[in-house]
LUMDO-525390 format. One record per atom (N, C-alpha, C): atom name; chain; x, z, y; residue number from 1. Coordinates in Angstrom, 1 decimal. Layout:
R  atomo  cadena    east      up   north  num
R     CA       A       X       Z       Y  NUM
...
This chain:
R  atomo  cadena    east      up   north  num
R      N       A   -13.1    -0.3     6.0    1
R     CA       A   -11.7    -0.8     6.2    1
R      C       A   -11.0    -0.9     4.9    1
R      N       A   -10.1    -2.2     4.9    2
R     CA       A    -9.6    -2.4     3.5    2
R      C       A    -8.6    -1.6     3.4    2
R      N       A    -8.1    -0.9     2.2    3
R     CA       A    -6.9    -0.3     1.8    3
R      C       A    -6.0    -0.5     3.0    3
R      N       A    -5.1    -1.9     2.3    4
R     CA       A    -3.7    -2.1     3.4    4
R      C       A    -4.3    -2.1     4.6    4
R      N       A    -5.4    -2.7     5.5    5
R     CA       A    -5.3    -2.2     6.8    5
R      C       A    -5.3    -0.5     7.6    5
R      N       A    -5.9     0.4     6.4    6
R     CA       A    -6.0     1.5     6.8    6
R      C       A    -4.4     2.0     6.7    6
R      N       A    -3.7     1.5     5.4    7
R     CA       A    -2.2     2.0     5.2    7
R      C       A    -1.5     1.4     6.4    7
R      N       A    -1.7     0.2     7.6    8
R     CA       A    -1.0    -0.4     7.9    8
R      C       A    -1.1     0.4     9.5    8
R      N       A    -2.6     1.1     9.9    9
R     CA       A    -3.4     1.8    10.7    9
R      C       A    -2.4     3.1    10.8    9
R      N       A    -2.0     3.8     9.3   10
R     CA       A    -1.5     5.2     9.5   10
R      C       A     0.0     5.0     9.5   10
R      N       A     0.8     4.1     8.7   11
R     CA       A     2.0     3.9     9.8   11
R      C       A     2.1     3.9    10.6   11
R      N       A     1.5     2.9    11.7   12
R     CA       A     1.6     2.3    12.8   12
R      C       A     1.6     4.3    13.6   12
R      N       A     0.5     4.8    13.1   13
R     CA       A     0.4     6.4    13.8   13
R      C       A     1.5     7.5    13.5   13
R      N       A     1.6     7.6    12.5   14
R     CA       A     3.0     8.3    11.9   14
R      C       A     3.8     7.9    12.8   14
R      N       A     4.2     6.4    12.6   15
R     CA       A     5.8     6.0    13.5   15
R      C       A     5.4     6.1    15.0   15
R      N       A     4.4     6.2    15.5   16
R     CA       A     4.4     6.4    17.1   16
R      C       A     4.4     8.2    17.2   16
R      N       A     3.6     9.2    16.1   17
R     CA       A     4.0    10.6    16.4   17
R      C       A     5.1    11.0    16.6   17
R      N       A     6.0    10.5    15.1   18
R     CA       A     7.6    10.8    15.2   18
R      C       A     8.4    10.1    16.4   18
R      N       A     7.9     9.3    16.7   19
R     CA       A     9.1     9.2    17.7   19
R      C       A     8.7     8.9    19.2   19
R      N       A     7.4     9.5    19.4   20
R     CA       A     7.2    10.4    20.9   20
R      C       A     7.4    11.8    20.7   20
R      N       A     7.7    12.4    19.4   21
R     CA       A     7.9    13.8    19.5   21
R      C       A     9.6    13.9    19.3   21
R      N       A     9.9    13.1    19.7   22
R     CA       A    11.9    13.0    19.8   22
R      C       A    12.6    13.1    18.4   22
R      N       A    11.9    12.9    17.4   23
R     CA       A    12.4    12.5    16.1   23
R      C       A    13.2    11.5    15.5   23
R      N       A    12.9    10.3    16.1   24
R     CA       A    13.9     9.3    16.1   24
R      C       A    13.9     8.8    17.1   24
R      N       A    14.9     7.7    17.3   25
R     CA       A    15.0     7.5    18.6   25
R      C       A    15.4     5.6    18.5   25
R      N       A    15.5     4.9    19.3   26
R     CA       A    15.9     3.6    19.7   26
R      C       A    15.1     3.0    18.3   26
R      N       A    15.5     2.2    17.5   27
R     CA       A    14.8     1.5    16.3   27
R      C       A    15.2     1.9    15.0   27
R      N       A    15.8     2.9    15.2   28
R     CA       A    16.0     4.2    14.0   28
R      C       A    14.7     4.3    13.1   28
R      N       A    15.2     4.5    12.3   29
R     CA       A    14.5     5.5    11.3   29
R      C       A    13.2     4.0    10.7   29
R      N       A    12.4     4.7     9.2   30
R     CA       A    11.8     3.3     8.6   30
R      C       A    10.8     4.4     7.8   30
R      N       A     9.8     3.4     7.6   31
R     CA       A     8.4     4.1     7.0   31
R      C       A     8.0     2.9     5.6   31
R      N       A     7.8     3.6     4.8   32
R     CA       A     7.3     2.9     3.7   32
R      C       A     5.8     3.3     2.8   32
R      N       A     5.0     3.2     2.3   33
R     CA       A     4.1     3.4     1.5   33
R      C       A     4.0     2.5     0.5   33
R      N       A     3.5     3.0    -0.7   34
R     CA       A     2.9     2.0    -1.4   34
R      C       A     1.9     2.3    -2.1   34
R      N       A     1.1     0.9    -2.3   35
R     CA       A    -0.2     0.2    -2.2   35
R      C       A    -0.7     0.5    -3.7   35
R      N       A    -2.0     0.6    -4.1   36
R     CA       A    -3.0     0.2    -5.2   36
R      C       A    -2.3    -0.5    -6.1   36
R      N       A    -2.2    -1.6    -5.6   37
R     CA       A    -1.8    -2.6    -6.5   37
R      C       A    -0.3    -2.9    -6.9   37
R      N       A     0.6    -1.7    -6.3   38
R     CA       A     2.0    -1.4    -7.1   38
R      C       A     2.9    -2.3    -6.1   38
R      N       A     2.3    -2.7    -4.9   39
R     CA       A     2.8    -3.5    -3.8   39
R      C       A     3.6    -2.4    -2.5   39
R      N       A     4.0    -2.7    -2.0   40
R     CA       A     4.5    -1.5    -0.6   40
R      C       A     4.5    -2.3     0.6   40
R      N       A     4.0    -1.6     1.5   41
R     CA       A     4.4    -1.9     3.0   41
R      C       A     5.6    -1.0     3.9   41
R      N       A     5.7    -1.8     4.7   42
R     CA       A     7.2    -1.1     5.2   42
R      C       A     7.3    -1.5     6.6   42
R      N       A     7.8    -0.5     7.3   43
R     CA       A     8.8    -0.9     8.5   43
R      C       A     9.6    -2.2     8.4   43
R      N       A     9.5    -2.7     9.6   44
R     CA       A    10.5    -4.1     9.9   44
R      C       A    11.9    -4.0    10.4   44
R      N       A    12.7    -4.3    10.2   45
R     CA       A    14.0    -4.1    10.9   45
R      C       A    14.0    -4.2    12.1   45
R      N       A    14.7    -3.7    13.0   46
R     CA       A    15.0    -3.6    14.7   46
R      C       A    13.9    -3.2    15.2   46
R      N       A    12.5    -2.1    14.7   47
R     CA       A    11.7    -2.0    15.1   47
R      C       A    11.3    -0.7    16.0   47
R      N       A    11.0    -0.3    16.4   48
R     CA       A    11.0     1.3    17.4   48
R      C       A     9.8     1.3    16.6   48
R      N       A    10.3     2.7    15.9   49
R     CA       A     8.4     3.6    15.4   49
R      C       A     7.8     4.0    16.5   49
R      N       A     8.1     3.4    17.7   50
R     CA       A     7.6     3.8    18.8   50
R      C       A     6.2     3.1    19.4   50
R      N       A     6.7     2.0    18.5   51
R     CA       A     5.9     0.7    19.0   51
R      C       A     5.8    -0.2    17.8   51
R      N       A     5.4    -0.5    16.9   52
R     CA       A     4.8    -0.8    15.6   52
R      C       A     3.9    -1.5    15.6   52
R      N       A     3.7    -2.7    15.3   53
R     CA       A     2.6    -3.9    15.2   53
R      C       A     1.8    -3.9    13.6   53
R      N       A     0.9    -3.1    13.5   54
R     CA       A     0.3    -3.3    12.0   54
R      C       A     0.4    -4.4    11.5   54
R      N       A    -0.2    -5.4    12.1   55
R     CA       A     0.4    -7.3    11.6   55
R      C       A     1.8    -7.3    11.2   55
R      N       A     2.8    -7.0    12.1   56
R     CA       A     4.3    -7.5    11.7   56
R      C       A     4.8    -6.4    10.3   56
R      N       A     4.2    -5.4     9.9   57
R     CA       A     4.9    -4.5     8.7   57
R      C       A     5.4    -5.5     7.6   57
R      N       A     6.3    -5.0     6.7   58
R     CA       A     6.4    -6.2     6.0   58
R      C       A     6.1    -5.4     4.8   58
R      N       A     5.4    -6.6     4.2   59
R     CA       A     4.2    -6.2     3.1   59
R      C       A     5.5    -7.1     1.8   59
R      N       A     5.7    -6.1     0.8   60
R     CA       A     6.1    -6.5    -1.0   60
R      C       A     5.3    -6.4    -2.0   60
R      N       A     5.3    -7.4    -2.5   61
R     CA       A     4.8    -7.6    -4.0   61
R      C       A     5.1    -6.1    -5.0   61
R      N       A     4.3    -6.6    -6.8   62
R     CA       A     4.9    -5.2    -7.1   62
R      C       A     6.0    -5.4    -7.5   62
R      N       A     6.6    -6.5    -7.6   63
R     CA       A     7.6    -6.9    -8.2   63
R      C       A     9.2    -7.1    -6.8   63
R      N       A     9.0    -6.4    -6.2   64
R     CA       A     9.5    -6.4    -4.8   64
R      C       A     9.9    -7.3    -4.3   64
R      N       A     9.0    -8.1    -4.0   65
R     CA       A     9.5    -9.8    -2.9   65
R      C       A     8.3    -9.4    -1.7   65
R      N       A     9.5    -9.7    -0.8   66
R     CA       A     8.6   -10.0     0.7   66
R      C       A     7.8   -11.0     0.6   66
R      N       A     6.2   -10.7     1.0   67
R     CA       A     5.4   -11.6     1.6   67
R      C       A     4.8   -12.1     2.0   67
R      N       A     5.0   -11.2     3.5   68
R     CA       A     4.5   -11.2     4.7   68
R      C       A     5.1   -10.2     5.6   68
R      N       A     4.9   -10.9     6.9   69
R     CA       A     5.4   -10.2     8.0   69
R      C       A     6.8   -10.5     8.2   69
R      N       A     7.2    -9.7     8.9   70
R     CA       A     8.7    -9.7     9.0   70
R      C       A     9.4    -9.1     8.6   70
R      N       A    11.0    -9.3     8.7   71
R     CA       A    11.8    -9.2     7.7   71
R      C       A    12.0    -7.0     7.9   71
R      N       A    12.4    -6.8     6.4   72
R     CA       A    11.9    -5.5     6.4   72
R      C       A    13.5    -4.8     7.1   72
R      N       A    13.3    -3.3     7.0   73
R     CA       A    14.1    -2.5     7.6   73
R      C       A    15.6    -2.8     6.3   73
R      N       A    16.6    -2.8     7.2   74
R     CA       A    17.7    -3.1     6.4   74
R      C       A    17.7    -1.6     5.5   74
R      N       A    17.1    -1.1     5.8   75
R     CA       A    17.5     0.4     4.6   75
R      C       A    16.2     0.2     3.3   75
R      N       A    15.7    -0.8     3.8   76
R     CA       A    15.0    -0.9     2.7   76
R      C       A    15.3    -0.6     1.0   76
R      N       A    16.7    -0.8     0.2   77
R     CA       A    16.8    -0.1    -0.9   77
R      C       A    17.0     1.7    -0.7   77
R      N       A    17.0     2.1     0.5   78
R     CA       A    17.0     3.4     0.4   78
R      C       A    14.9     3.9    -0.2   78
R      N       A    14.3     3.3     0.0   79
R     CA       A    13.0     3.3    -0.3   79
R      C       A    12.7     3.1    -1.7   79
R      N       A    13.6     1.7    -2.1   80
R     CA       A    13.0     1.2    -3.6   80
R      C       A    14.0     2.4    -4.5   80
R      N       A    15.1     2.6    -4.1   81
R     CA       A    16.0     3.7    -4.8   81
R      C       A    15.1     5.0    -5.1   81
R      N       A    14.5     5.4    -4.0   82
R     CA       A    13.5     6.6    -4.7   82
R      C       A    12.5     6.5    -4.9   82
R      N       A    11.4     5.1    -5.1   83
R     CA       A    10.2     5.0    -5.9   83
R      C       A    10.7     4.5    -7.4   83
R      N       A    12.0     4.1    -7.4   84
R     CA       A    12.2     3.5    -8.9   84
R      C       A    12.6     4.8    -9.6   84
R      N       A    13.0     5.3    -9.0   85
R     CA       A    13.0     7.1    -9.8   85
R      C       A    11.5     8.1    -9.8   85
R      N       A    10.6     7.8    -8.9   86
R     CA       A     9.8     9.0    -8.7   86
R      C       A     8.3     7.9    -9.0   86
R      N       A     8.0     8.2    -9.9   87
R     CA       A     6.5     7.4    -9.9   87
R      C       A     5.5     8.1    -9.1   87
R      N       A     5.8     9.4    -8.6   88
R     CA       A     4.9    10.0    -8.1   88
R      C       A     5.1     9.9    -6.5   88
R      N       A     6.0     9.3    -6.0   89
R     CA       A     5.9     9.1    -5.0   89
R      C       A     4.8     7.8    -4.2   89
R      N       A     4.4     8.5    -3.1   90
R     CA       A     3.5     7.7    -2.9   90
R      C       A     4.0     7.2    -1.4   90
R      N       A     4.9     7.6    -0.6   91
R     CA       A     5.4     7.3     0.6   91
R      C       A     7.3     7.5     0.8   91
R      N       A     7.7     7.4     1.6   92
R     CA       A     9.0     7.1     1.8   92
R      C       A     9.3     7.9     3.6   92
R      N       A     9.8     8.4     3.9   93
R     CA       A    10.1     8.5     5.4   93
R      C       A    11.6     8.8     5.3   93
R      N       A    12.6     7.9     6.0   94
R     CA       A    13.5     8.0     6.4   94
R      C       A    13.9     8.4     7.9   94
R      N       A    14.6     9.3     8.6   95
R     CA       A    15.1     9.3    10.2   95
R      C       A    16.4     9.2    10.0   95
R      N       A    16.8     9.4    11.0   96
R     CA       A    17.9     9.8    11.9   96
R      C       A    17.6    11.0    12.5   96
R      N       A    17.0    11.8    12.3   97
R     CA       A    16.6    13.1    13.4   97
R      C       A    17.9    14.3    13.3   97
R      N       A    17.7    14.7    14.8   98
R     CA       A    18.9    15.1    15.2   98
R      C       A    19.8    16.2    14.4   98
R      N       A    18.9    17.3    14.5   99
R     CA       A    19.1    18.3    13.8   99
R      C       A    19.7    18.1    12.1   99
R      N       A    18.8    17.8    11.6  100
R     CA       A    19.1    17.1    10.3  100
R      C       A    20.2    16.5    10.1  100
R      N       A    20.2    15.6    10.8  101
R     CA       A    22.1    14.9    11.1  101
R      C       A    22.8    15.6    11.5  101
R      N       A    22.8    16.2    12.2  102
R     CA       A    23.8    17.2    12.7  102
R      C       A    24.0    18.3    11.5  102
R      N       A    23.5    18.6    10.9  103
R     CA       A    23.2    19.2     9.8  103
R      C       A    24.6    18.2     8.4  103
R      N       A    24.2    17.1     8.4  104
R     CA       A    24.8    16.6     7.5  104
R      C       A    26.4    16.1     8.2  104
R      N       A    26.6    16.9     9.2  105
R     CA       A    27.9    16.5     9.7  105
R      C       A    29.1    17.9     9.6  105
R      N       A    28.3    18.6     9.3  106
R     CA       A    28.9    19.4     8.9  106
R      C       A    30.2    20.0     7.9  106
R      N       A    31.3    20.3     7.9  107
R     CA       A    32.0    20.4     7.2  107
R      C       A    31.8    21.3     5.5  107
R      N       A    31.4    22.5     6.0  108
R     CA       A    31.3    23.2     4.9  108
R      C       A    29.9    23.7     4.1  108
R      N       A    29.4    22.7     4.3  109
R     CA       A    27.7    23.1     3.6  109
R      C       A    27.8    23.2     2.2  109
R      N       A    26.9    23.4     1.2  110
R     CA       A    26.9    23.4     0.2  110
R      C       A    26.4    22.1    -0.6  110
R      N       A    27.2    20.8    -0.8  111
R     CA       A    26.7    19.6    -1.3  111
R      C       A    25.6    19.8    -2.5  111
R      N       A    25.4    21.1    -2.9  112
R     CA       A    24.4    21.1    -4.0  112
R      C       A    23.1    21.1    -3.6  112
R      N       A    23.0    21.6    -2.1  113
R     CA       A    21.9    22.6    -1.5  113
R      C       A    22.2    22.4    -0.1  113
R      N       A    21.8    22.1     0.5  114
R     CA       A    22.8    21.9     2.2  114
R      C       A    21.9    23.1     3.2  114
R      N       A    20.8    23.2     2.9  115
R     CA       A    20.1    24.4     3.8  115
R      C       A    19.9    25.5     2.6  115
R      N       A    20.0    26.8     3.6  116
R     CA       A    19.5    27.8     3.0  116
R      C       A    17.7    28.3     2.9  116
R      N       A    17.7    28.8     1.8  117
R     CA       A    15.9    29.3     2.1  117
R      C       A    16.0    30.1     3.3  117
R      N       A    15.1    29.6     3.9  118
R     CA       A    15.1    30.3     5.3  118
R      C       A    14.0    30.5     5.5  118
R      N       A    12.7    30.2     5.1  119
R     CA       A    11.6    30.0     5.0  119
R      C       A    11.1    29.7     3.7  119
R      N       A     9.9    30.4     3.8  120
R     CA       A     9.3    29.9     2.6  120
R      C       A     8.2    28.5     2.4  120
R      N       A     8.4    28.0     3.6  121
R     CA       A     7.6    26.4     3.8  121
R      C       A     8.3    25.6     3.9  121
R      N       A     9.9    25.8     4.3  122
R     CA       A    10.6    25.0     3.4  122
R      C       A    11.0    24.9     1.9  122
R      N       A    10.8    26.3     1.5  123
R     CA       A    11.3    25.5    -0.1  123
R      C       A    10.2    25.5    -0.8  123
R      N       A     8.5    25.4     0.2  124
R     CA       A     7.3    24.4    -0.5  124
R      C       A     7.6    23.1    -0.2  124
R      N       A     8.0    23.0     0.7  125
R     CA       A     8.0    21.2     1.0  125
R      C       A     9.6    20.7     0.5  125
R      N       A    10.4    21.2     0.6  126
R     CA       A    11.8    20.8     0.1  126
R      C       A    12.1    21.0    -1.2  126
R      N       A    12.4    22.5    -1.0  127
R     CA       A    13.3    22.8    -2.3  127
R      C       A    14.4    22.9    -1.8  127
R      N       A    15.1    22.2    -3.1  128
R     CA       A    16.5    21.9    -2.8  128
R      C       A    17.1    21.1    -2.4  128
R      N       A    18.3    20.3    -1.1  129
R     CA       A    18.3    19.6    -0.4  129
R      C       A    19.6    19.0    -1.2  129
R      N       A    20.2    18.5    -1.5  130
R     CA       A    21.7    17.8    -2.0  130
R      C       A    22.0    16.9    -0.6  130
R      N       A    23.2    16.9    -0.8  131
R     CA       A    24.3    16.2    -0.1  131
R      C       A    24.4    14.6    -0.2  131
R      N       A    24.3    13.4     0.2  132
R     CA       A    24.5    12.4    -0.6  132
R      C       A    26.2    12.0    -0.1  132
R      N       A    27.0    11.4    -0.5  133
R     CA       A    28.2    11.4     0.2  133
R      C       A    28.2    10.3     1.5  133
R      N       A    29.1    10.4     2.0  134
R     CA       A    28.8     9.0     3.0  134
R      C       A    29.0     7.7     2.6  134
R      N       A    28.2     6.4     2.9  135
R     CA       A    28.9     5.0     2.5  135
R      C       A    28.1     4.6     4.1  135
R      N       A    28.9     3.1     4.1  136
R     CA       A    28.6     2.7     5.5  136
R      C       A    27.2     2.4     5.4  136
R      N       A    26.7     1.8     6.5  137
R     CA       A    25.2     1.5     6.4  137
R      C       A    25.2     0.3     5.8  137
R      N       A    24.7    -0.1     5.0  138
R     CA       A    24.4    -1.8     3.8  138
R      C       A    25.0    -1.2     2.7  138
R      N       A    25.6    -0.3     2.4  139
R     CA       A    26.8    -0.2     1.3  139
R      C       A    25.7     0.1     0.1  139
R      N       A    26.1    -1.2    -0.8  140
R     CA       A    24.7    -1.1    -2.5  140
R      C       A    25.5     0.4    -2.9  140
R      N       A    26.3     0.8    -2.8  141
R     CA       A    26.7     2.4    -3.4  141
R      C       A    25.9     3.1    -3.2  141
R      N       A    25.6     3.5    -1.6  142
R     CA       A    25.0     3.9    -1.0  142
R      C       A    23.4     4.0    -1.6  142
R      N       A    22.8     3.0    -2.5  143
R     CA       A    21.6     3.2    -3.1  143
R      C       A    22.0     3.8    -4.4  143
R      N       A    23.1     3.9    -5.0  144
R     CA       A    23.3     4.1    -6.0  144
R      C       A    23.4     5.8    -6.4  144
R      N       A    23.7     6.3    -5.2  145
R     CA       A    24.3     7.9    -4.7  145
R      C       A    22.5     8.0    -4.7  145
R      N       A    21.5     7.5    -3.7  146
R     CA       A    20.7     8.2    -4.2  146
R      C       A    19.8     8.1    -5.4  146
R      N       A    19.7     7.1    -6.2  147
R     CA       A    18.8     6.3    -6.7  147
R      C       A    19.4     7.8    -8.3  147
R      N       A    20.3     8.2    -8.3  148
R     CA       A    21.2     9.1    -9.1  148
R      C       A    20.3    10.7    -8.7  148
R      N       A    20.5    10.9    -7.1  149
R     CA       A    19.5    12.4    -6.9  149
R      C       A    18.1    12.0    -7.4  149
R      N       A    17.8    11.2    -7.1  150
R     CA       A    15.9    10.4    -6.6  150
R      C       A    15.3    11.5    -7.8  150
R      N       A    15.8    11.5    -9.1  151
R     CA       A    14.6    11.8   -10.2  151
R      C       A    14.3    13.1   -10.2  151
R      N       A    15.6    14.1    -9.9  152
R     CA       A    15.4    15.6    -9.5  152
R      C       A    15.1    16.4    -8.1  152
R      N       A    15.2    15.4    -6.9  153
R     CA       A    15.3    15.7    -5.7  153
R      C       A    14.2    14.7    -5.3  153
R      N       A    13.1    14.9    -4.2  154
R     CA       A    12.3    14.2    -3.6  154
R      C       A    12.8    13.9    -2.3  154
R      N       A    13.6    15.0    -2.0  155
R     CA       A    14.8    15.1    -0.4  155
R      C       A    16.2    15.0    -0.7  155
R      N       A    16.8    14.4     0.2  156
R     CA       A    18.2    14.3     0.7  156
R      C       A    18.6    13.9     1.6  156
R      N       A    19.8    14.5     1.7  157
R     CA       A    20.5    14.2     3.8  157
R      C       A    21.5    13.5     3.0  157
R      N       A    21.4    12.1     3.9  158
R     CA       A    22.6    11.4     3.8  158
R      C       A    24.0    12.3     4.7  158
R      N       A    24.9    11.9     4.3  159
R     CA       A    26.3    12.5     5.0  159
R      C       A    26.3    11.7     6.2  159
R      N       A    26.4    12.2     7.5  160
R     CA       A    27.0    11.6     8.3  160
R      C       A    25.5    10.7     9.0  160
R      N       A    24.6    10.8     8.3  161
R     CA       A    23.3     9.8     8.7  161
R      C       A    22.1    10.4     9.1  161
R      N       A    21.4    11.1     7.6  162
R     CA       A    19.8    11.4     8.3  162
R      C       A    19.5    12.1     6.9  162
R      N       A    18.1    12.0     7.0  163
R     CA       A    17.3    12.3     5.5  163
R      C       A    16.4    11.8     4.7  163
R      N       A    16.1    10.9     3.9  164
R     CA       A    15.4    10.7     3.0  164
R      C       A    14.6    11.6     2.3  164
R      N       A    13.0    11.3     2.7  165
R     CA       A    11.8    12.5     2.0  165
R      C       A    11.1    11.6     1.3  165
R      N       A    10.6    11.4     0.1  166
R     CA       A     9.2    10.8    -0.8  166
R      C       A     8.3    12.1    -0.9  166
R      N       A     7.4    11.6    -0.6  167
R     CA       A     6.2    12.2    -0.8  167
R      C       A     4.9    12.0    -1.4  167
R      N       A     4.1    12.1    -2.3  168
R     CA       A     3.1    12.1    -2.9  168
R      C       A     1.9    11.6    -2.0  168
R      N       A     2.2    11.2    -0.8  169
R     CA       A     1.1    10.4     0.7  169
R      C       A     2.2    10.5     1.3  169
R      N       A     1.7     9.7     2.7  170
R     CA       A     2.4     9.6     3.5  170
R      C       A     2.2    10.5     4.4  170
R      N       A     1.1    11.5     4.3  171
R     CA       A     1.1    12.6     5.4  171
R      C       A     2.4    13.6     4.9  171
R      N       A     2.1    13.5     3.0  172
R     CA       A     3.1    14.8     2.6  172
R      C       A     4.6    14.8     3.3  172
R      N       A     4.6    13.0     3.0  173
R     CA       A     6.3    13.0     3.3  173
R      C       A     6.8    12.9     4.7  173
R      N       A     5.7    13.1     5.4  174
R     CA       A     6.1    13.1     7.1  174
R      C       A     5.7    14.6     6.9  174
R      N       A     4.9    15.6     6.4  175
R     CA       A     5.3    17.2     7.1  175
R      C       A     6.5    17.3     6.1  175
R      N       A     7.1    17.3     5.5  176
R     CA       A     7.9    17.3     4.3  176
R      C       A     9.5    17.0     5.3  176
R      N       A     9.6    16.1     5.8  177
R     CA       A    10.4    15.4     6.8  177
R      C       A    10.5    16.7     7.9  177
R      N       A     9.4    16.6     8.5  178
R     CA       A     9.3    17.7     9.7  178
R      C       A     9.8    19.2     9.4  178
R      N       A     9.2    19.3     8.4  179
R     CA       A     9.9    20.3     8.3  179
R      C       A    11.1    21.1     7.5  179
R      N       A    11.8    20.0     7.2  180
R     CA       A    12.9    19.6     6.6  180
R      C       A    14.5    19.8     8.3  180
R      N       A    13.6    19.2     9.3  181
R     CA       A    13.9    18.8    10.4  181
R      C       A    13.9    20.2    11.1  181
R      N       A    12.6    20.9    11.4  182
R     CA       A    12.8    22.4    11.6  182
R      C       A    13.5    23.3    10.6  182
R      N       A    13.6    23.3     9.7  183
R     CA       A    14.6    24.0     9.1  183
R      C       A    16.5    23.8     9.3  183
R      N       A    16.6    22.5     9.9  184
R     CA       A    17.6    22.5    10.3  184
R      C       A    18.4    22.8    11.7  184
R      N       A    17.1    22.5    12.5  185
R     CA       A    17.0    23.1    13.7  185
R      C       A    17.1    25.0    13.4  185
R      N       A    16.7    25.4    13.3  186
R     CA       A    17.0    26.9    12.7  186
R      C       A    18.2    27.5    11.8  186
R      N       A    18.6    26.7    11.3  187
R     CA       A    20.4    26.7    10.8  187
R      C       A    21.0    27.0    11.8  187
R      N       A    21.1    25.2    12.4  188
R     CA       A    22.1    25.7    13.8  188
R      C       A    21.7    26.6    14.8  188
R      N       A    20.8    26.8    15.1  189
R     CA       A    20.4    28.1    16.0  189
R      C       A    20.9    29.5    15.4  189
R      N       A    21.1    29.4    14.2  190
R     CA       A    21.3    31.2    14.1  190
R      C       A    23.1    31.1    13.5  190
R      N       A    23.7    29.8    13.7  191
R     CA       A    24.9    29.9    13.4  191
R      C       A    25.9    30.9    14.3  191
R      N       A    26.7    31.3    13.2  192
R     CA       A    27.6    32.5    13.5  192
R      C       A    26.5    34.2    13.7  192
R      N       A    25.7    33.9    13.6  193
R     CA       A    24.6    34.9    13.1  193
R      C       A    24.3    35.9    11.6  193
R      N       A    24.5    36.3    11.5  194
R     CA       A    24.2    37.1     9.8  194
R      C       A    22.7    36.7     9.2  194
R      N       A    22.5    35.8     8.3  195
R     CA       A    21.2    35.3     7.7  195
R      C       A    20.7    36.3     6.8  195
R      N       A    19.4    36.8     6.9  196
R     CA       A    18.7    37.2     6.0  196
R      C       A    17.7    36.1     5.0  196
R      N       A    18.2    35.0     4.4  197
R     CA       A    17.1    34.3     3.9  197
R      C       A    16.6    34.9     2.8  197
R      N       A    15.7    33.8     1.9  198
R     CA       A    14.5    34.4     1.3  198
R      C       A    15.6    34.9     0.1  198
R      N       A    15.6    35.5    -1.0  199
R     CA       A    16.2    36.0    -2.1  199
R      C       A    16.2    35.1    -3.3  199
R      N       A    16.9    34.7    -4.4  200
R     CA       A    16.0    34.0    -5.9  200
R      C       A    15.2    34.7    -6.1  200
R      N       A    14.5    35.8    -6.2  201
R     CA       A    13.7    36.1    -6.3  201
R      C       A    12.4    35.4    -5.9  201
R      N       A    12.8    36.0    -4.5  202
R     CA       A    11.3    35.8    -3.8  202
R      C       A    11.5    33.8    -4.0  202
R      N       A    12.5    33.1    -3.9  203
R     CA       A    12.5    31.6    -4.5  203
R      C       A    11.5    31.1    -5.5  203
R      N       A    11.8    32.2    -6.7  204
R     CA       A    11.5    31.9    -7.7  204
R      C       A     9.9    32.5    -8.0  204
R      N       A     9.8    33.1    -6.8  205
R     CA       A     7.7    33.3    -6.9  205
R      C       A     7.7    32.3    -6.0  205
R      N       A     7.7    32.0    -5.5  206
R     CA       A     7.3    30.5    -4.5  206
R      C       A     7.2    29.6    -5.7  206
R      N       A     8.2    29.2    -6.3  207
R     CA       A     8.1    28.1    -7.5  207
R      C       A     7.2    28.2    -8.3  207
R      N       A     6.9    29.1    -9.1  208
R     CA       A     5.9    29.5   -10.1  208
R      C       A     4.6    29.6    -9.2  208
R      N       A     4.4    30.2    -8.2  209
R     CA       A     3.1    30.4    -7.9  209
R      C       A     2.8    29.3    -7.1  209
R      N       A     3.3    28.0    -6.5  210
R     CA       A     3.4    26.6    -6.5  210
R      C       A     3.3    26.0    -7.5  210
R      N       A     3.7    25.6    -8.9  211
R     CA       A     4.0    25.0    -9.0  211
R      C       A     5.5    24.4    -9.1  211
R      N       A     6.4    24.3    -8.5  212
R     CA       A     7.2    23.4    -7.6  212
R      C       A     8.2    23.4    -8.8  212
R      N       A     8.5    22.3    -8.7  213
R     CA       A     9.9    21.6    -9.9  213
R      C       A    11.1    22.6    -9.7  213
């Protein structure tokens, strides 16, 4: 099987996992990868990851022009915003998932850091989460807010929206998402609760003995 059909094969699976497992919902949320040849495929606009036609993805040049398929997901610069900062990104997953939004609707989080270590497989797959501010949905600001985190942060919760994960594959950046997604589910669950999360400390052996930026 050639490259892009196999890349076109594991979206099509991705976007039907996430959103039979209640992660996104209606024609929410957009999947991107990119290709060998410096090209990317992507979700289509008004499309349900529920139901995804490998034929219809819309396939870009490296030079990003559509040129094929149909027309892509309107969040599409939220995608090129964090491959043009991260060369090492090898995937894109954006939602709307619940928790996580609900998460960024919050009044008093920490816009530096919006979840706490709460886990230590979150801050292998996260880290640290920033805040992006709100702009409407289309708003070029709105690429501009992230395209600003993109080179220090692989993650971010839009305000009022969802979360944006790059990932090194596209498996990384869907468990990366997920559990970005359970970590926020576990916030609100132990709210008005007394948190024992992880310490800098124990943060700061996680980083070193990872690796992690």
């Amino acid at each position: 099987m050639s490259e892009i059909n196999r890349v076109r094969d594991d979206i099509c699976r991705v976007g039907a996992s996430l959103f039979d497992r209640g992660l996104t919902a209606g024609s929410s949320g957009n999947i991107s990868v990119r290709l060998s040849d410096g090209g990317w495929l992507m979700t289509p606009t008004n499309a349900s990851l529920g139901a995804l036609d490998p034929d219809r993805l819309s396939l870009f040049n490296a030079s990003g022009q559509l040129v094929s398929g149909d027309a892509p997901t309107k969040e599409a610069f939220l995608h090129f915003s964090m491959y043009g900062e991260r060369t090492d990104a090898g995937a894109v997953v954006h939602l709307h998932s619940s928790h996580a939004t609900a998460v960024s609707i919050l009044r008093d989080v920490d816009p530096e850091d919006v979840l706490p270590a709460l886990t230590a497989y979150y801050v292998m797959r996260i880290g640290r989460l920033p805040l992006v501010p709100y702009f409407a949905p289309g708003d070029p600001d709105l690429a501009n807010a992230v395209k600003a985190l993109a080179s220090r942060h692989h993650a971010v919760l839009l305000a009022n929206h969802g979360p944006v994960v790059a990932g090194t594959s596209l498996a990384n950046a869907q468990f990366a998402t997920e559990e970005l997604e359970e970590t926020a589910k576990l916030f609100l669950m132990l709210q008005n609760h007394v948190l024992r999360t992880l310490t800098p400390e124990q943060v700061a052996d996680l980083r070193q003995k990872f690796n992690l930026a």
